[in-house]
Backbone as CSV, one residue per row, in Angstrom:
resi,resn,N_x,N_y,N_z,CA_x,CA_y,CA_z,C_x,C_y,C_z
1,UNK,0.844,-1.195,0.000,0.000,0.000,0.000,0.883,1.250,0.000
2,UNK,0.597,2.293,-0.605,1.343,3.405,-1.013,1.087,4.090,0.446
3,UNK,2.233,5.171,0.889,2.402,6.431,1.642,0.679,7.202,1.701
4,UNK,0.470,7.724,0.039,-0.600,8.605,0.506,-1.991,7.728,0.402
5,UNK,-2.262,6.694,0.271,-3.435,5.555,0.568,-3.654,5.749,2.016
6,UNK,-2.409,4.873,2.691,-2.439,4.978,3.975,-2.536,6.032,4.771
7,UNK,-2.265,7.209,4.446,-2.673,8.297,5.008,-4.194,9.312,5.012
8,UNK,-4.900,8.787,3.876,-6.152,8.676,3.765,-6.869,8.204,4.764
9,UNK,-6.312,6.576,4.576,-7.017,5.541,5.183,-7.114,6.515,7.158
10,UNK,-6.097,6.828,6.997,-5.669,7.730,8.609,-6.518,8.583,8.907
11,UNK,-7.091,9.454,7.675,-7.262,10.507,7.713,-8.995,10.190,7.797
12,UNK,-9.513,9.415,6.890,-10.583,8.993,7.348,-11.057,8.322,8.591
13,UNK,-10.023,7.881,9.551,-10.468,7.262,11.126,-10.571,8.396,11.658
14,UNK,-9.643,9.236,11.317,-9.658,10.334,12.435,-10.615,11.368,12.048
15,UNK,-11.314,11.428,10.957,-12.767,12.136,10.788,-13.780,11.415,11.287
16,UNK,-13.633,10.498,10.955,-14.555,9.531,11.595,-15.075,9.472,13.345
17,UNK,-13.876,9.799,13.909,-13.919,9.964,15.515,-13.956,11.085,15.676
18,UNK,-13.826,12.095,14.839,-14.765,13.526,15.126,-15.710,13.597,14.956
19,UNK,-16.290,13.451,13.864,-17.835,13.281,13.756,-18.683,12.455,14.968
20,UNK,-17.873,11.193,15.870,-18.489,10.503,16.590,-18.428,11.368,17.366
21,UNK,-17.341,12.470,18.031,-17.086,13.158,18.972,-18.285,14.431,18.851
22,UNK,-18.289,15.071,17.785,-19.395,16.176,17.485,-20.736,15.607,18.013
23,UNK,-20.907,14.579,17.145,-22.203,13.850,18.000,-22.819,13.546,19.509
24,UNK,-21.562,12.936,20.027,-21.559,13.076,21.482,-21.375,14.625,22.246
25,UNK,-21.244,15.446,21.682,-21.221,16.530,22.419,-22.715,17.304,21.983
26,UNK,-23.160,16.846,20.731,-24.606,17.494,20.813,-25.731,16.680,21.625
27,UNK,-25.424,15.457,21.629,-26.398,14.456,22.381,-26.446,14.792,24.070
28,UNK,-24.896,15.686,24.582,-24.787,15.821,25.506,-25.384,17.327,25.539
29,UNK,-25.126,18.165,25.109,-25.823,19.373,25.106,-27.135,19.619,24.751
30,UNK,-28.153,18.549,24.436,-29.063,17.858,23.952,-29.948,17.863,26.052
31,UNK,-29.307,17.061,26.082,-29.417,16.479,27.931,-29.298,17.899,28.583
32,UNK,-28.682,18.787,28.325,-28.517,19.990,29.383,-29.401,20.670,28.771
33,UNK,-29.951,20.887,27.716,-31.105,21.516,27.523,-32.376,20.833,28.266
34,UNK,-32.968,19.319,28.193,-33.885,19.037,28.962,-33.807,19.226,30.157
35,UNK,-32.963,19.479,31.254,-32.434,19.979,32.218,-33.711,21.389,32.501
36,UNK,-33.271,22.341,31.755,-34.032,23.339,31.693,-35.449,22.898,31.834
37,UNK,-35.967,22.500,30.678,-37.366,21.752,30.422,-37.853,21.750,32.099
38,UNK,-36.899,20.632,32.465,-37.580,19.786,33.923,-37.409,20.853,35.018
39,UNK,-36.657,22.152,34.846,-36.508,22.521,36.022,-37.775,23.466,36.079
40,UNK,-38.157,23.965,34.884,-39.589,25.005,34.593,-40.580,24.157,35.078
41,UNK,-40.713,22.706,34.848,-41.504,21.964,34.976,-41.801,22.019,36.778
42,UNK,-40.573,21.470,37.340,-40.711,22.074,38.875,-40.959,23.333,39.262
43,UNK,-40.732,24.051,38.935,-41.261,25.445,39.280,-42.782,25.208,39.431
44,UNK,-43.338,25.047,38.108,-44.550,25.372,38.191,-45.306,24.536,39.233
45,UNK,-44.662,23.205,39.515,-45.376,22.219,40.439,-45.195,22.891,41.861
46,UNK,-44.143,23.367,42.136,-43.592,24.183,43.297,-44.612,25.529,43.472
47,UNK,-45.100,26.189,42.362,-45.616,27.342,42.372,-47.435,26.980,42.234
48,UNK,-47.737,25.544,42.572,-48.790,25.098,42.088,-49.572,24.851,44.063
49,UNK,-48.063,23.963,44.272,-48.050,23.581,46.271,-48.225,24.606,47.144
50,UNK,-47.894,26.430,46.669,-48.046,27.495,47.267,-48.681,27.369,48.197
51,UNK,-50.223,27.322,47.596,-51.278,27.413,48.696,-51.217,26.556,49.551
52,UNK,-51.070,25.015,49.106,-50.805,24.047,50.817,-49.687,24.296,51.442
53,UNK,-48.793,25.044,50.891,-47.434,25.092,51.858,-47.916,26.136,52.822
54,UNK,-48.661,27.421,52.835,-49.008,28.687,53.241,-50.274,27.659,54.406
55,UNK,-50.835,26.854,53.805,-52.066,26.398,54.388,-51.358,25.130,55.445
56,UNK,-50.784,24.461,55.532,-50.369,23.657,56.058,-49.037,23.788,56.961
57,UNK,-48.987,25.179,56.820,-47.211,25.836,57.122,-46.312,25.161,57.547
58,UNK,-46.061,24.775,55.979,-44.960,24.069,55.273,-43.956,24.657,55.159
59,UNK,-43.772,26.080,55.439,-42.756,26.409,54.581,-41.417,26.311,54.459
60,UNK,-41.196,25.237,55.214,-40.006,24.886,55.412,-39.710,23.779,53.886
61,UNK,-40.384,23.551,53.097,-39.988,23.152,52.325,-40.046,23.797,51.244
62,UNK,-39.788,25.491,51.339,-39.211,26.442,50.598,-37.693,25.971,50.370
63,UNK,-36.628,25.964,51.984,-35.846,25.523,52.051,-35.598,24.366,51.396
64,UNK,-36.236,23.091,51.486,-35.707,21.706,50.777,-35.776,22.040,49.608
65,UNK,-36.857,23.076,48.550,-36.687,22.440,47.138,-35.495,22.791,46.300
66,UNK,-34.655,23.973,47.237,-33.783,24.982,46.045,-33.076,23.425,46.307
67,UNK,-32.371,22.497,46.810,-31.745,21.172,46.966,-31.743,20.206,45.529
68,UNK,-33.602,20.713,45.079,-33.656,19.534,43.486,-33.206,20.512,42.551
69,UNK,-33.355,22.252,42.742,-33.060,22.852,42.105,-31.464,22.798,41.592
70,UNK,-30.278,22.699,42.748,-29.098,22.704,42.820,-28.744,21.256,42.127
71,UNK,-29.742,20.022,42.021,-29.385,18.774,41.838,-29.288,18.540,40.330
72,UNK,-30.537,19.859,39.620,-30.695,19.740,38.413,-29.615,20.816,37.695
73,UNK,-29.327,22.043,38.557,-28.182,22.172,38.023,-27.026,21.261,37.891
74,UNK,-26.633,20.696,39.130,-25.361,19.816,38.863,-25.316,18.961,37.955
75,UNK,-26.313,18.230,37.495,-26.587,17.490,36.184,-26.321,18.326,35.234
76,UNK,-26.949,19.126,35.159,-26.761,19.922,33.757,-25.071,20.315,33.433
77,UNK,-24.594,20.864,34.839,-22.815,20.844,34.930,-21.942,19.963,34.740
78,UNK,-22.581,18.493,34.594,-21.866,17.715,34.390,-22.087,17.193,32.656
79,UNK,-23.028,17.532,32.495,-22.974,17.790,30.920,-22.399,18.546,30.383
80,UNK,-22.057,19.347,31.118,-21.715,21.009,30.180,-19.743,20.916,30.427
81,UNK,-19.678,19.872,30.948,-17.820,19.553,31.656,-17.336,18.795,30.609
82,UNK,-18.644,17.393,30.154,-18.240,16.388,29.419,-18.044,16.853,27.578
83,UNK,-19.187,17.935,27.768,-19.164,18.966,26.159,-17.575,19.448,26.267
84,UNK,-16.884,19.876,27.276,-15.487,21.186,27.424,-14.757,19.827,27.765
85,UNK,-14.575,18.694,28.056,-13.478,18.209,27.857,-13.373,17.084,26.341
86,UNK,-14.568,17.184,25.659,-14.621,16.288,24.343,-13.408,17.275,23.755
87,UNK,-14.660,18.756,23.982,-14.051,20.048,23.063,-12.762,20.215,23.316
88,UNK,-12.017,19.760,24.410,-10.556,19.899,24.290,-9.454,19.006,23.886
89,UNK,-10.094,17.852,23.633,-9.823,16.695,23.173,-9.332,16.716,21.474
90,UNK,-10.809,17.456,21.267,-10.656,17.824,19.739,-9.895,18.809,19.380
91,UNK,-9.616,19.878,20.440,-8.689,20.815,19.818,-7.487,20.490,20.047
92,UNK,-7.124,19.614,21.096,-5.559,19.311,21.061,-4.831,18.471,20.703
93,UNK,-6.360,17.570,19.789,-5.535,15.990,19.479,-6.120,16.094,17.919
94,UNK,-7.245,16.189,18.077,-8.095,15.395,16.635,-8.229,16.586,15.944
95,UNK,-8.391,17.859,16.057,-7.960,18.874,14.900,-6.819,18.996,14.612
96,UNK,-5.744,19.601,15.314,-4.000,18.876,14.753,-3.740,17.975,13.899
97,UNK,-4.255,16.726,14.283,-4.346,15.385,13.808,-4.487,15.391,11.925
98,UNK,-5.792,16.184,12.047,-6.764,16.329,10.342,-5.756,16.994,9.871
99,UNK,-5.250,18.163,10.336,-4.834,19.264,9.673,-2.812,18.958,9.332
100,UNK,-2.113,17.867,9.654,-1.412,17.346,9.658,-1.431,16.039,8.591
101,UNK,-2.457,15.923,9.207,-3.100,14.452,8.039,-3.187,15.475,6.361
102,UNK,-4.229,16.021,6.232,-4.163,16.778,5.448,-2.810,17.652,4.568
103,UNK,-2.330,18.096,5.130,-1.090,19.006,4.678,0.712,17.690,4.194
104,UNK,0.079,16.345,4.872,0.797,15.133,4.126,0.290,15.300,2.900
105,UNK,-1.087,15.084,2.603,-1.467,14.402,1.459,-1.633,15.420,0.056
106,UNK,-1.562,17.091,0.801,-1.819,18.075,0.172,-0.861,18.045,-1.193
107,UNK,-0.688,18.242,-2.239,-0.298,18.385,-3.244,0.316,19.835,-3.964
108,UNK,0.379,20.855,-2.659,0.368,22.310,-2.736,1.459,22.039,-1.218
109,UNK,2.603,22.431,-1.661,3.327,22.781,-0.786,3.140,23.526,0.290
110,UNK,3.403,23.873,1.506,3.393,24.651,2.295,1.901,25.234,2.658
111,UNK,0.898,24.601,2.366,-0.384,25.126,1.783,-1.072,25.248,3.773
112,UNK,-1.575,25.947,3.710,-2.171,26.511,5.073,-3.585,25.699,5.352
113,UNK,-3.424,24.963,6.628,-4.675,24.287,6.914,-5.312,24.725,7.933
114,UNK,-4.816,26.269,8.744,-5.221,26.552,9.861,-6.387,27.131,10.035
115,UNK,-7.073,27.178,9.312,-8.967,27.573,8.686,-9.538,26.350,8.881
116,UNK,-9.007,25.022,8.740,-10.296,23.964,8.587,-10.076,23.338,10.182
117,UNK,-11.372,23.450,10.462,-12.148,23.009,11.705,-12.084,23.893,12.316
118,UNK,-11.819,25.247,12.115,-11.062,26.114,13.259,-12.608,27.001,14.698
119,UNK,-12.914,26.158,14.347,-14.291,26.654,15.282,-13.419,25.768,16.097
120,UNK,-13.237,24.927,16.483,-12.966,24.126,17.932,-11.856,25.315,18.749
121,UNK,-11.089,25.922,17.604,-9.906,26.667,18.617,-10.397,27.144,19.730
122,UNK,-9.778,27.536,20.879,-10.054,28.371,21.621,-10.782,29.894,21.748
123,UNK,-11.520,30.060,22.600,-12.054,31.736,22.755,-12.982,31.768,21.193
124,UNK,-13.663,30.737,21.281,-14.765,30.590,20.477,-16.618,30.482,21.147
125,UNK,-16.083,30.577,22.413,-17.329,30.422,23.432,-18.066,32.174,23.265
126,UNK,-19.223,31.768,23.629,-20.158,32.780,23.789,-19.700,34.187,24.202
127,UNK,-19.053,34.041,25.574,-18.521,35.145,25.865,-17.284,35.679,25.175
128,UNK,-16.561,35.380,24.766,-15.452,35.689,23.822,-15.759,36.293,23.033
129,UNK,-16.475,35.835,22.192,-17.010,36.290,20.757,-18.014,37.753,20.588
130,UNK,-18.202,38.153,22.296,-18.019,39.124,22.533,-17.948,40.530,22.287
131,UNK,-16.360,40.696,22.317,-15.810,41.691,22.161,-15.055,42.481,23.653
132,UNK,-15.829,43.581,23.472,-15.131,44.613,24.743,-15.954,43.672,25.850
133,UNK,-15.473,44.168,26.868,-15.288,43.389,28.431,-16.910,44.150,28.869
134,UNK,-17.227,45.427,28.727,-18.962,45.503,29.009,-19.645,44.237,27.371
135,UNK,-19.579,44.645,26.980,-20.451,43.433,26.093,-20.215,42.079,26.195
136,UNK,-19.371,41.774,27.052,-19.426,40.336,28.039,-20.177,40.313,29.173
137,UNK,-20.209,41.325,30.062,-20.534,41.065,30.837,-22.310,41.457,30.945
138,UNK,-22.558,42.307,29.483,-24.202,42.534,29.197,-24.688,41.028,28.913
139,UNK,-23.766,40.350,27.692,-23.961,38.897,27.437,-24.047,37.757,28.588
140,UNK,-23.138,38.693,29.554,-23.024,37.053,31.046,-24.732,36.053,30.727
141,UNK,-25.564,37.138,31.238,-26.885,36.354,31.639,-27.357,35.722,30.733
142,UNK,-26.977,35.725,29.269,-27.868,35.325,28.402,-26.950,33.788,28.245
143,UNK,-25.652,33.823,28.496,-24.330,33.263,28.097,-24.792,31.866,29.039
144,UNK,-24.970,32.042,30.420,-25.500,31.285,31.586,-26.800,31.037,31.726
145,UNK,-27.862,31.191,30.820,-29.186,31.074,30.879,-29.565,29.748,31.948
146,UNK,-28.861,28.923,30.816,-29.654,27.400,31.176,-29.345,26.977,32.300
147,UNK,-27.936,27.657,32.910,-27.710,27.496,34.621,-28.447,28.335,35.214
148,UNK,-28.624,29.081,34.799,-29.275,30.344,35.296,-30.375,30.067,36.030
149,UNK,-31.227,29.301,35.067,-32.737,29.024,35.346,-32.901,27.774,36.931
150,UNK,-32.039,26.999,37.247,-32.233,26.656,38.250,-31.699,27.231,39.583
151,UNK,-30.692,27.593,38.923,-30.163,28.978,40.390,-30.970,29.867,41.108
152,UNK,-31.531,30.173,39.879,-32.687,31.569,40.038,-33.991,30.847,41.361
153,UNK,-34.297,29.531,40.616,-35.541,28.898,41.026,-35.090,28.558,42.390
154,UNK,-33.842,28.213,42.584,-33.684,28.252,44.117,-33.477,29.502,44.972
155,UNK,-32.977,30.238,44.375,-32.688,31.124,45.255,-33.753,32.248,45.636
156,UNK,-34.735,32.102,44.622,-36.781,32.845,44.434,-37.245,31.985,45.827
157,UNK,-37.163,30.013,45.727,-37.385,29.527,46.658,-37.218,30.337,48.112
158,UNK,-36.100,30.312,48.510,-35.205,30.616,49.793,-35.828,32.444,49.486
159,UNK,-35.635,33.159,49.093,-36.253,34.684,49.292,-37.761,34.380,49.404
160,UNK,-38.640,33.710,49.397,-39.946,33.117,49.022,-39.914,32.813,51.128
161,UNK,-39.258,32.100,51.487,-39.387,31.236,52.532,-38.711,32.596,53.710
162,UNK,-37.725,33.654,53.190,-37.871,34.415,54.354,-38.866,35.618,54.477
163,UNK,-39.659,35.924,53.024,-40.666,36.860,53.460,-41.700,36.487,54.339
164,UNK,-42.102,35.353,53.967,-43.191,34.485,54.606,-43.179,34.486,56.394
165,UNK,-41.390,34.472,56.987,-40.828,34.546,57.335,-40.886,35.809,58.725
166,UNK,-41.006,36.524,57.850,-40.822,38.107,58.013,-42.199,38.638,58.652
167,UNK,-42.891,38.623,57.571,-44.317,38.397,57.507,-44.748,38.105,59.344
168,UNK,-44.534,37.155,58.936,-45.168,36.086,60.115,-44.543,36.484,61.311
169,UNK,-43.128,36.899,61.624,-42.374,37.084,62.137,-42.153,36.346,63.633
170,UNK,-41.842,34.984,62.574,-41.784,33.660,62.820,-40.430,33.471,63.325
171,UNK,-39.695,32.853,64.428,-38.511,32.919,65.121,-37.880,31.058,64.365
172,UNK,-37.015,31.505,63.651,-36.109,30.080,62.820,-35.322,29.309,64.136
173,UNK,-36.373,28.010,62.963,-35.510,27.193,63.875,-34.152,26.369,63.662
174,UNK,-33.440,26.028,64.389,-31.759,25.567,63.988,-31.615,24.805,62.876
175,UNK,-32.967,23.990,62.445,-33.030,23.241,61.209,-33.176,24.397,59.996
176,UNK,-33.883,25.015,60.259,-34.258,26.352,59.281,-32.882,26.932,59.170
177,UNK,-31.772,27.184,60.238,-30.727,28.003,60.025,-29.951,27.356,59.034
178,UNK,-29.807,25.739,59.467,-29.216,25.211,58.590,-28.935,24.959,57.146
179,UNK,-30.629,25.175,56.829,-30.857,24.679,55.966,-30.604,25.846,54.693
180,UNK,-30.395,27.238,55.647,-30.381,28.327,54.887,-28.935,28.472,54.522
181,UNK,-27.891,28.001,55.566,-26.646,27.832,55.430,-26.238,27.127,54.403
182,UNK,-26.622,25.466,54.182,-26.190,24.663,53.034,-26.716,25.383,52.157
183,UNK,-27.939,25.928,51.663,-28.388,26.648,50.490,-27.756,27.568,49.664
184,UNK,-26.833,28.413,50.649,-25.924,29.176,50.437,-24.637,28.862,50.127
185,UNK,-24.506,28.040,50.803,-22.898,26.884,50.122,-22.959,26.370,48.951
186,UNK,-24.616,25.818,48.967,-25.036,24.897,47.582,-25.228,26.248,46.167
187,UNK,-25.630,27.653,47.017,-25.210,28.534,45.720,-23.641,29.003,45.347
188,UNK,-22.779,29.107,46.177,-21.444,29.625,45.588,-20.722,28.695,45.093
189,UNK,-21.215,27.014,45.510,-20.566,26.365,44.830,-20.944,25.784,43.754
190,UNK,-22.298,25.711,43.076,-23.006,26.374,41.665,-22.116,26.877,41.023
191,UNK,-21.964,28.245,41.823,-22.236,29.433,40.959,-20.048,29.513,40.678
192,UNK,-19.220,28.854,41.447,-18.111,28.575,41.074,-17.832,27.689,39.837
193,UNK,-18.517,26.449,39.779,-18.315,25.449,39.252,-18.656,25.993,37.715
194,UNK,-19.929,26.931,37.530,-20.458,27.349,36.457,-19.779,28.380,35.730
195,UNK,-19.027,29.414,36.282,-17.952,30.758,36.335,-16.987,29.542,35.475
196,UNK,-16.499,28.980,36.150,-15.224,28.075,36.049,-15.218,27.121,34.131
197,UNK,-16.713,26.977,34.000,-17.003,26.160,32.885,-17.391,27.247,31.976
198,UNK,-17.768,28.446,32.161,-17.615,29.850,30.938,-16.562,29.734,31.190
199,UNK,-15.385,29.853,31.900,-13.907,30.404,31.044,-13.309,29.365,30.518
200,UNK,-13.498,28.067,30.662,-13.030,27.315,29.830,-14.065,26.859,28.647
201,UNK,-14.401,27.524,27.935,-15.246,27.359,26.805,-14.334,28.553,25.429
């Protein structure tokens, strides 16, 4: 078998496992969108229980729900990790790879392959693309939506559970303190993990 056969033959596996790779990262970004779906879906069931929570004074399970809220974010974060480490996979192995493969078989000397695939490069994420540093940070919310939406729903929860709170001017109990404490842990460490997965995009 000839030099440039076999390098074909190369060149076609290794498209081949990008395309499988593209796939798996939409099937996975696929999953973090239903994420969203289910978390609206709780809301409304949450915003449906109002009246028996007010009627039954429940409201201590203001506190428990931001918990499924934080659970459905973390799912969704762990989709959104497995999308940023395919995506780095592809930019440091399997685009090189093509574009090497390619520039063997090229028939044009010296010929420039640094255009094809070049969406995987780096600082191709939402916020990047950007521009100036206010039009990132106007973009943040739109950039973080889909985390957004369960953060929000917990943390509406927990502001929900101290007006009521207030209101009533109802004296918390150590379970209540607690529970306001992890809530608050369970948001910065969200809201780290999510910061952390925009800059590596």
């Amino acid at each position: 078998m000839r030099k440039d056969e076999q390098i074909k033959i190369e060149l076609d596996t290794v498209l081949e496992e990008y395309r499988s790779l593209k796939s798996e990262i939409v099937a996975n970004l696929d999953s973090a969108r239903q994420i969203v779906q289910l978390t609206l879906t709780t809301v409304a069931i949450l915003i449906g229980l109002v009246p028996f929570i007010l009627q039954f004074h429940a409201t201590i399970l203001f506190l428990i729900a931001p918990f499924l809220f934080y659970s459905l974010a973390w799912t969704q974060l762990r989709y959104i990790y497995l999308v940023i480490d395919m995506g780095n996979y592809l930019k440091k192995s399997l685009v090189p790879n093509v574009r090497r493969l390619l520039s063997e078989i090229s028939q044009v000397k010296d010929r420039d392959f640094s255009e094809i695939l070049s969406w995987e490069l780096p600082g191709k994420g939402p916020l990047q693309l950007r521009g100036s540093l206010l039009r990132r940070l106007l973009f943040f919310p739109i950039a973080g939506a889909n985390l957004g939406i369960p953060v929000l729903a917990a943390t509406l929860s927990v502001i929900a559970f101290w007006m009521i709170s207030i209101q009533g001017a109802v004296k918390l109990t150590p379970l209540e303190i607690g529970l306001i404490l992890f809530n608050g842990i369970a948001f910065m460490y969200t809201g780290y993990w999510g910061l952390q997965a925009e800059r590596r995009r």
